[in-house]
MARPA-202962 format. One record per residue (C-alpha): residue in one letter; x, y, z. Coordinates in pm, whole numbers, padded with zeros to 5 digits, always signed. Example, Ala and Ser with C-alpha at 12.3 -4.5 7.8 and 13.67 -1.06 7.14 Angstrom:
<pts>
A+01230-00450+00780S+01367-00106+00714
</pts>
This chain:
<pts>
X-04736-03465+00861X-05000-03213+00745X-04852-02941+00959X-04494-02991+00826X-04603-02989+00476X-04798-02663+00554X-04473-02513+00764X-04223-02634+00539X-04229-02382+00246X-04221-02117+00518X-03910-02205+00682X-03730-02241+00273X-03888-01877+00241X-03759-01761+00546X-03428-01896+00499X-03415-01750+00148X-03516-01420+00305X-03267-01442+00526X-03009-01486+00281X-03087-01213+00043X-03111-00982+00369X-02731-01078+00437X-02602-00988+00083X-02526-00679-00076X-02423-00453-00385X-02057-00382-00373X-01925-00121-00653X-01548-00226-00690X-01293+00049-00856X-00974-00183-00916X-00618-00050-00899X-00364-00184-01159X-00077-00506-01129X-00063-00644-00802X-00312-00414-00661X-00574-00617-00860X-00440-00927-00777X-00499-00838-00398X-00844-00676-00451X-00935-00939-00665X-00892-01233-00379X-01142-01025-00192X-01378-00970-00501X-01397-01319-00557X-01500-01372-00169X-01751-01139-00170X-01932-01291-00426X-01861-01657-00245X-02081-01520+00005X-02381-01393-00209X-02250-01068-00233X-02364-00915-00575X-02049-00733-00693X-01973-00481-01003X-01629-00380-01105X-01603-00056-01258X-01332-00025-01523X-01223+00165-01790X-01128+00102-02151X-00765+00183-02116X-00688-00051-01837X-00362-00212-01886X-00376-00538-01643X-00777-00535-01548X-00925-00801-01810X-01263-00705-01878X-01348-00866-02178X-01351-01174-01948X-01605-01389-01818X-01619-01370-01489X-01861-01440-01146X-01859-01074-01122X-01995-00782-01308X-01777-00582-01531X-01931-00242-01612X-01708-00068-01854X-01666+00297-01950X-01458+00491-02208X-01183+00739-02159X-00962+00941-02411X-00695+00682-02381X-00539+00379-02560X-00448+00069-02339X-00077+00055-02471X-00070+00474-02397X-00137+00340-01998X+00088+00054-02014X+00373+00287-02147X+00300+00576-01876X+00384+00269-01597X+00665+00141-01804X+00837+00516-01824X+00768+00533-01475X+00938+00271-01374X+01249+00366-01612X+01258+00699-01407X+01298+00588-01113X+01558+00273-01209X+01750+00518-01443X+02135+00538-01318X+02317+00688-01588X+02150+01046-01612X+02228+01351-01384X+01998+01480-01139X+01883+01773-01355X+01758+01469-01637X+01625+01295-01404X+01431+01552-01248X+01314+01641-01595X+01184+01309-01651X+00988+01292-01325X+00872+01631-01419X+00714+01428-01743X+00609+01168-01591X+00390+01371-01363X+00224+01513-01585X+00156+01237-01767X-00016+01098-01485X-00234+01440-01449X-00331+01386-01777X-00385+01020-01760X-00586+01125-01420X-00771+01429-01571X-00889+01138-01874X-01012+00912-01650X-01192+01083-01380X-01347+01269-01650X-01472+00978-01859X-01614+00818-01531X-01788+01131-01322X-01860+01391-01666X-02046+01068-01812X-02435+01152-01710X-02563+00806-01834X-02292+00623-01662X-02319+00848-01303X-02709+00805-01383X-02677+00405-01373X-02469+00376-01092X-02732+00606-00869X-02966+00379-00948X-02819+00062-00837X-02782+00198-00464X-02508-00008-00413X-02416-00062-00030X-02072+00015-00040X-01769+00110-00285X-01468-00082-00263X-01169+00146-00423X-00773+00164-00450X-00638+00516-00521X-00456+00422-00789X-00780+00483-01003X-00816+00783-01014X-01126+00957-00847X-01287+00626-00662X-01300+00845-00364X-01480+01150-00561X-01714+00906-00707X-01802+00769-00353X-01908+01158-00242X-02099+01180-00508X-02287+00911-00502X-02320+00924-00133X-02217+00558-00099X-01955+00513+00239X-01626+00362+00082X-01379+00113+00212X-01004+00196+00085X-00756-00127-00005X-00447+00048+00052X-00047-00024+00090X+00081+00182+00351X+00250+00486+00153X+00624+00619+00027X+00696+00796+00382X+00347+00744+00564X+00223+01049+00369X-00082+00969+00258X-00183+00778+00612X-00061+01074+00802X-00178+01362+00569X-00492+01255+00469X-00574+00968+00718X-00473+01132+01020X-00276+00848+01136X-00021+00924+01403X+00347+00873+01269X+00609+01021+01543X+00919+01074+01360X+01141+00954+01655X+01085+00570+01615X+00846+00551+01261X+01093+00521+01005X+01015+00712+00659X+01100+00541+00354X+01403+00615+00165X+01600+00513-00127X+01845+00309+00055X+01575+00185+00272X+01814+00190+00524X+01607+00389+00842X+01428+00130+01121X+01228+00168+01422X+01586+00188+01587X+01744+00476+01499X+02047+00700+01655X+02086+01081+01651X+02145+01170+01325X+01899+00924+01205X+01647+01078+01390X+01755+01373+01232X+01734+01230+00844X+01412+01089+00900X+01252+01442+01012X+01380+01563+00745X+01265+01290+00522X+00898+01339+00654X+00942+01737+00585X+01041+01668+00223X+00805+01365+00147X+00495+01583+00313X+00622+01941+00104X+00608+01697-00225X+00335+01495-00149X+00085+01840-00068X+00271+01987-00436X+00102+01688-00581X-00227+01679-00465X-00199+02070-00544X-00105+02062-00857X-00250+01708-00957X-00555+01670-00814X-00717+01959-00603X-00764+02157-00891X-00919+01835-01087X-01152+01776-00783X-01264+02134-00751X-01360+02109-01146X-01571+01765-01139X-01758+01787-00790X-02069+01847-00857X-02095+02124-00555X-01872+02400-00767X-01706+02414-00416X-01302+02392-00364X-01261+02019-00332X-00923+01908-00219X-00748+01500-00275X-00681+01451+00096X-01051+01586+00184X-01236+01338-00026X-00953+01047+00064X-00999+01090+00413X-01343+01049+00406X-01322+00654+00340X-01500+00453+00610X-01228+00188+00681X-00844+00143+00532X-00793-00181+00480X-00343-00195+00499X-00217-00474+00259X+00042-00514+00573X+00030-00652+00959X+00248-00713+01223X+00485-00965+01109X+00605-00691+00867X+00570-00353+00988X+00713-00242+01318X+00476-00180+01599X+00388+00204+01568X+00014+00351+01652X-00269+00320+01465X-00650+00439+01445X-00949+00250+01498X-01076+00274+01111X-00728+00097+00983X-00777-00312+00972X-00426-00470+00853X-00492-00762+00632X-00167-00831+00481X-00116-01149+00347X-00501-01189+00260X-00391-01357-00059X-00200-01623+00053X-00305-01964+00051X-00215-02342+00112X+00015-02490-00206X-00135-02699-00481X+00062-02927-00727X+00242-02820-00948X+00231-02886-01332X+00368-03227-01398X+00684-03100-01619X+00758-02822-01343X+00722-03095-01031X+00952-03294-01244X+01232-03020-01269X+01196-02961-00891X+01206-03307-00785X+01494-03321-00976X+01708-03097-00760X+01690-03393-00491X+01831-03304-00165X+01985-02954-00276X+01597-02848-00348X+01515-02531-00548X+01524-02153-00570X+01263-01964-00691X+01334-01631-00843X+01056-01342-00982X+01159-00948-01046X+00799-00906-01054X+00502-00854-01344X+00633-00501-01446X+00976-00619-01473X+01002-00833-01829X+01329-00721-01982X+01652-00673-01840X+01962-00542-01989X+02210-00840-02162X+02481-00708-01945X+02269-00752-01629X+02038-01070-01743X+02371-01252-01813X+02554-01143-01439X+02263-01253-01290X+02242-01661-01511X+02638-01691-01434X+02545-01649-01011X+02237-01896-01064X+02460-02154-01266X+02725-02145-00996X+02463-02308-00684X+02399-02650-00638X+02037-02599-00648X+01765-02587-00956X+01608-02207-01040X+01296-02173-01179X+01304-01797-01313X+01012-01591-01431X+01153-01396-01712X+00972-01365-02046X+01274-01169-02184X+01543-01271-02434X+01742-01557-02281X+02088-01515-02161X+02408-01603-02303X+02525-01746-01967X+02202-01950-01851X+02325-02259-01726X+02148-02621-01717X+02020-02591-01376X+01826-02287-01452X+01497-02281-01624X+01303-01941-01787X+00897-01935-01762X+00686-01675-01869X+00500-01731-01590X+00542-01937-01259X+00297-02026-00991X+00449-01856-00739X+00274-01906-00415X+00307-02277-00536X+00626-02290-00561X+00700-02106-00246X+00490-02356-00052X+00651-02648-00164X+00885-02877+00058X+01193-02864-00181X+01204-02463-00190X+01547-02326-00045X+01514-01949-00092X+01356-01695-00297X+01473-01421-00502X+01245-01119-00491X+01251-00766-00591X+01080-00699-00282X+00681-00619-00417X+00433-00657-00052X+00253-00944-00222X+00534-01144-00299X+00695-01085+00047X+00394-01235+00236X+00407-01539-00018X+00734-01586+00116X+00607-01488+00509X+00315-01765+00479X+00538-02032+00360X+00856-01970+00549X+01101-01907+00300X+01407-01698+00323X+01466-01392+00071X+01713-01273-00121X+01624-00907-00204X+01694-00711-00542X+01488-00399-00481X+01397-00237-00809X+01180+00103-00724X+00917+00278-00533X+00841+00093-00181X+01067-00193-00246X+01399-00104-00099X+01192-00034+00260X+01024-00340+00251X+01266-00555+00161X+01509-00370+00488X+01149-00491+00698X+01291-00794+00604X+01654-00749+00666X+01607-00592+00992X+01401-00921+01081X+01685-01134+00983X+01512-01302+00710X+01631-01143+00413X+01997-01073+00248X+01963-00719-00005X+02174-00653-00300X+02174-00336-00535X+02060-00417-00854X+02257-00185-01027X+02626-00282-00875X+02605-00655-00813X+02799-00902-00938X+02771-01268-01036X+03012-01340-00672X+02749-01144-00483X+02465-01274-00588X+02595-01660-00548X+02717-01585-00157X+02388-01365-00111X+02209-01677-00190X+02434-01942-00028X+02446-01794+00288X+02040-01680+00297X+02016-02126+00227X+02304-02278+00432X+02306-01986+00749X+02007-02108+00955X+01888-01791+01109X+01739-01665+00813X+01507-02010+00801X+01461-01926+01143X+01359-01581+01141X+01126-01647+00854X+00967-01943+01050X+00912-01658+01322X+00741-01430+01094X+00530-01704+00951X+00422-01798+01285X+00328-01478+01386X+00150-01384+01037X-00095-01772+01150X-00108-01665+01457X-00441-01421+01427X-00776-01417+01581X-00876-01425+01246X-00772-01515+00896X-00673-01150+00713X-00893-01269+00386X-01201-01318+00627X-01143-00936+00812X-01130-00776+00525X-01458-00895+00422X-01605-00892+00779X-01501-00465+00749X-01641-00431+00411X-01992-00636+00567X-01964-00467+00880X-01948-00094+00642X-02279-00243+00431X-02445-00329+00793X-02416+00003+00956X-02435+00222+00634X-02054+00329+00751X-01860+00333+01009X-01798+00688+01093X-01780+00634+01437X-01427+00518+01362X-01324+00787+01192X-01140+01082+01476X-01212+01431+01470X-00896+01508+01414X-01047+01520+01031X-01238+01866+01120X-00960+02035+01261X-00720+02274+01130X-00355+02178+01154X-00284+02451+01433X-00555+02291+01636X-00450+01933+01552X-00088+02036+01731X-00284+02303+01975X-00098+02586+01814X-00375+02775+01930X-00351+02686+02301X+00015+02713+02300X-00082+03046+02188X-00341+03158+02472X-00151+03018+02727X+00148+03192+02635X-00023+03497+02607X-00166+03456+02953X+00178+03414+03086X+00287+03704+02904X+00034+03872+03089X+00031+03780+03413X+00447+03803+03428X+00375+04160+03230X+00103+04253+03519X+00371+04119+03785X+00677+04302+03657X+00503+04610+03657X+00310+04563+03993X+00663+04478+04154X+00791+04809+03956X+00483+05034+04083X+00572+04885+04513X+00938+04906+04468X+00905+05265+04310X+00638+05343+04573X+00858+05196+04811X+01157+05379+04690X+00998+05743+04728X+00865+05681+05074X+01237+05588+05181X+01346+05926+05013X+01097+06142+05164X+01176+06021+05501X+01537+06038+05453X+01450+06416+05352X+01222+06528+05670X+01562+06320+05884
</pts>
């Protein structure tokens, strides 16, 4: 008994020890909307397993609540901005790119604007983060283990060479693979990796001219993608890093340890990948919980017919009358109850079966029994809500990435796409008939689902195992290919094309002229004997 008591606080020390040996200091830079909603499942993991974790934020963020009490860290610093000036740089952003009624030339303009209103809101930030010595100061000395970033704030990966701190990247797979394939190095043939378009109309099958579009595609999407870094960033890294020494976007990006894609199988189509990409899409989703009692009473209400649930996404709070009111008319014309998230002005045409929230528990609503279909603009994080749960989509891509996703979907046979712009009330009602009462959509989302289970191991659980695994093994460049260090003529062995065809050259020059010298030779002998005859 002696011995135990004596033994006893040694094995609680040891355990202790143990357990403060297995946890860590993660430095988290958020991104903005959804792309804090993702990072922010895996945040709140981390620190379920005794991870001590600091988000870094600025003052101007328009979706990242700091002021908040959280079971994290928040460590705030100041930039040159207002919070509404950020919100309204998104906003205009998004009325670019939805804008129909302008010519090219306007529209072109606008982008132009918008641009450089995100160099500007880039220059602020990155400034008030890596220019601020007390704040740089701090973060030195709180040798964190690793730095857990989205590009969408500006200069996490700058901040992570500077602090010499290896990085792990939460990333959606980019407009056109550019980003991946520029600055990742990830292989994207042309021939059977779609790019993303407009339309979103290009697959993993495509025909000859297809083929053709998509090359070009990639050529235009990588000649605007190096513009921007050029004109956006390079020049902004080359000014803050601390070395004085030309710093380029893609240089610093590619440096992250692993890229952890907010996609997987069920969605993408099979293409290669490298070693330092982990594809946790769907890390978000979980089982259904109840819903509030006056919602679960509207949806029980629907009895048999059951419910559709219908979200243009977080961004997306005010719709023209014109289109707010085609849209009510479809909805009032289906047998089943809509629950709509839409804070906007209600429509002349809602009918009774249709219900307005500001806000809806949507993976909630998408995991319960009586849910038909689901109306979606097509953002990744609602898509695998809709993947986990088995329910069918009808697609109303808005901008950006959406269109491609939502023809992932399509081309799977679980989704039905309409244009936003030119649909009607009819087309919206048969859109979401047919996606309820034609039984290959249920069927093709039950396939997906099954796949997305179907893992060696949940995607919320990798994604932490590759930001432990980074903390472990103080990075994991062993992942990363040497295809980093080489110039883009060596990448595509420009250079041995080169030599080789130089050799040929030679030896065919060295030939020629050898089979000149004997015939010549050959030719005079014959002459001088035909001479002496």
């Amino acid at each position: 008994m002696n011995i135990c008591r004596l033994f006893l606080p040694l094995v609680v020390l040891l355990m202790n020890g143990c357990e403060i040996s297995l946890s860590g200091k993660v430095l988290v830079l958020p991104g903005e909307y959804s792309h804090w909603h993702n990072m922010r499942t895996i945040v709140e993991e981390l620190v379920v397993r005794n991870h001590s974790v600091t988000v870094l934020v600025h003052t101007a963020s328009p979706t990242v609540k700091h002021r908040q009490k959280e079971r994290f860290e928040y460590l705030v610093f100041k930039v040159n901005m207002e919070q509404e000036d950020a919100q309204n740089l998104w906003k205009n952003f998004i009325v670019a790119w939805m804008s129909q009624n302008t010519t090219v030339f306007q529209k072109l303009s606008f982008f132009w604007n918008i641009m450089s209103g995100f160099t500007s809101y880039a220059e602020k930030i990155c400034s008030g983060m890596l220019l601020n010595q007390k704040l740089m100061t701090s973060l030195r000395e709180s040798h964190f283990d690793v730095i857990f970033y989205d590009p969408m704030m500006p200069c996490s990966d700058l901040l992570a060479e500077m602090l010499g701190v290896p990085s792990v990247m939460s990333f959606r797979v980019s407009f056109a693979y550019s980003f991946e394939c520029i600055c990742g190095q990830m292989p994207a043939p042309p021939s059977y990796v779609p790019a993303a378009s407009v339309q979103g109309h290009l697959t993993d099958h495509m025909d000859f001219l297809e083929r053709l579009e998509n090359l070009l595609l990639y050529i235009g999407h990588t000649a605007m993608y190096k513009l921007q870094m050029i004109f956006m960033f390079d020049k902004l890294y080359t000014k803050i890093h601390f070395t004085g020494k030309p710093t380029t976007f893609c240089d610093t990006m590619g440096k992250a340890d692993i890229w952890l894609i907010r996609t997987y199988w069920d969605f993408e189509y099979p293409r290669p990948f490298l070693p330092n990409f982990k594809f946790v899409g769907g890390l978000h989703c979980k089982p259904a919980k109840p819903l509030p009692k006056e919602m679960e009473e509207f949806v029980q209400s629907s009895g048999d017919d059951g419910i559709v649930v219908f979200s243009l996404g977080s961004m997306m709070n005010n719709l023209t009358k014109e289109r707010a009111n085609t849209i009510a008319s479809a909805l009032g014309q289906i047998p089943q109850k809509v629950l709509w998230r839409y804070p906007g002005e209600k429509p002349d045409t809602l009918a009774p079966n249709t219900r307005l929230y500001d806000w809806i528990p949507q993976n909630d609503l998408l995991g319960h029994p009586k849910t038909k279909a689901f109306i979606t603009h097509g953002g990744t994080n609602g898509l695998y809500e809709a993947i986990y749960h088995g329910v069918p989509m009808v697609g109303i891509p808005l901008f950006a990435d959406q269109p491609d996703n939502l023809n992932h979907m399509k081309t799977k046979g679980a989704a039905v796409m309409l244009d936003f712009h030119k649909m009607e009330s009819k087309d919206l009602k048969e859109a979401v008939t047919n996606v309820i009462n034609n039984q290959s959509y249920k069927e093709s989302i039950m396939r997906l689902s099954r796949i997305h289970h179907d893992q060696p191991m949940k995607p919320l659980d990798q994604a932490v195992f590759w930001i432990e695994f980074v903390m472990r093994n103080k990075g994991a460049k062993h992942l990363r290919v040497e295809a980093h260090n080489l110039t883009w003529y060596q990448y595509h062995c420009l250079d041995v094309a080169a030599f080789l065809l130089s050799i040929t050259a030679v030896v065919m020059f060295i030939f020629v002229k050898t089979c000149s010298w004997v015939i010549c030779k050959c030719l005079r002998r014959t002459t001088t004997k035909n001479k002496k005859d």
